[in-house]
N, C-alpha and C positions, 0 to 999 in steps of 0.2 A: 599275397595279402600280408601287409604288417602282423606280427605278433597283439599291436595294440588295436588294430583295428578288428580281430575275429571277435564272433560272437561269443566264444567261450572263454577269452582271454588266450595266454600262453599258455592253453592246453590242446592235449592229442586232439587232431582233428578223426581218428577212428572211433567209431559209434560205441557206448560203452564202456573209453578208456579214461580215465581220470590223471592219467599221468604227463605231466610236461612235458611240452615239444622241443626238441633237440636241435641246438642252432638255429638255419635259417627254416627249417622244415616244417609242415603241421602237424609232422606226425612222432611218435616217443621213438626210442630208438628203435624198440622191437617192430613195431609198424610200420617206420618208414621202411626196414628190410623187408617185410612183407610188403608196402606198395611198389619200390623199388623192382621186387620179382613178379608183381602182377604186371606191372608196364613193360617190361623187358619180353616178358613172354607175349603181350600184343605186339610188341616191334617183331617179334619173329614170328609170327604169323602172318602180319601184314607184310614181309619180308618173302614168304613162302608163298603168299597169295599172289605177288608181284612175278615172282618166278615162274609160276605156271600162267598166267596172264601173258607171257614172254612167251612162250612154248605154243600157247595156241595160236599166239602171234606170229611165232618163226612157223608152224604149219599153216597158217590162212595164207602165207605166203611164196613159201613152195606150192600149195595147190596152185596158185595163177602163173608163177610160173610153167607148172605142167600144165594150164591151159591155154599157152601163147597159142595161135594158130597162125593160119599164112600171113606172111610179111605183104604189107602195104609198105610203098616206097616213101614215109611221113614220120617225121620224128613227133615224139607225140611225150607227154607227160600226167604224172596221178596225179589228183589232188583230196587230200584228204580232210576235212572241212566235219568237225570246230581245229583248230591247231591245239587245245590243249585237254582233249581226248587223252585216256591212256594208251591208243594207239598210234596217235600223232606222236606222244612223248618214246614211245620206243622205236619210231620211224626215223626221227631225230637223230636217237642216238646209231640205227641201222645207213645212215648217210644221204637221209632224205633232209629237206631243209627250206627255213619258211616261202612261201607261196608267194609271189606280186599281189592277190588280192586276197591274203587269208588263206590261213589251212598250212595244211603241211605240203612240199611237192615234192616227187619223186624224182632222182635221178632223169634224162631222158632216154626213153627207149628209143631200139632203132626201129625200129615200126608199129603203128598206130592199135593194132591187133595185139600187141604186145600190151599194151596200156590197156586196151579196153577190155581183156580178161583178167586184167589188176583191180579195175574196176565191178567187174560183174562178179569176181569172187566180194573183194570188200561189201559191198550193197548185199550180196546175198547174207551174207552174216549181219547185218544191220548199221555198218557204216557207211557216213555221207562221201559218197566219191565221186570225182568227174575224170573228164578225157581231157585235159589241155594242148590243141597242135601246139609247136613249137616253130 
């Protein structure tokens, strides 16, 4: 927002401060360093929320791996459905990649058994997944 269009004019936008806003900012100089370190500190929190979101991630997915069972002779593939889930976006970057009809799709497995406990773990934790043959 312009300087000329605030309601207070060319003053601190912090509750209480009376003193003018410094360059393009709302707030005086001493405020904008205090908003400056209150935004920075949510970026590293949502930073650290990101990283363990990743980590439950990288374990939901070793769990199906250790639940592959007997090979069926069918190449088979996941699909993970919305595509822009936070687990479709770290599938993405784990080498998975968009889907023919939506979603995210998984590399192909070499058997269908393979997929369909990629599947049964995701759904158990509450993501939409299917079995695509190949």
């Amino acid at each position: 927002m312009k300087p000329w269009n605030r309601p207070n004019g060319n003053r601190c936008a912090w509750e209480g401060c009376d003193r003018s806003a410094v360059g393009k900012s709302k707030y005086c100089a001493t405020h904008r360093q205090a908003a400056r370190a209150a935004f920075m500190a949510k970026v590293r929190e949502a930073n650290e929320e990101r990283r363990a979101r990743e980590e439950e991630f990288e374990h939901l997915l070793g769990e199906a791996e250790q639940r592959a069972g007997s090979p069926l002779a069918e190449l088979a593939a996941v699909v993970v459905k919305p595509g822009t889930c936070a687990l479709a976006r770290y599938l993405k970057s784990d080498g998975w990649h968009k889907g023919e009809c939506g979603g995210v799709e998984s590399p192909p497995f070499p058997t269908r058994s393979k997929a369909e406990a990629y599947r049964q773990v995701l759904t158990r934790y509450g993501y939409r997944a299917e079995v695509r043959p190949l």
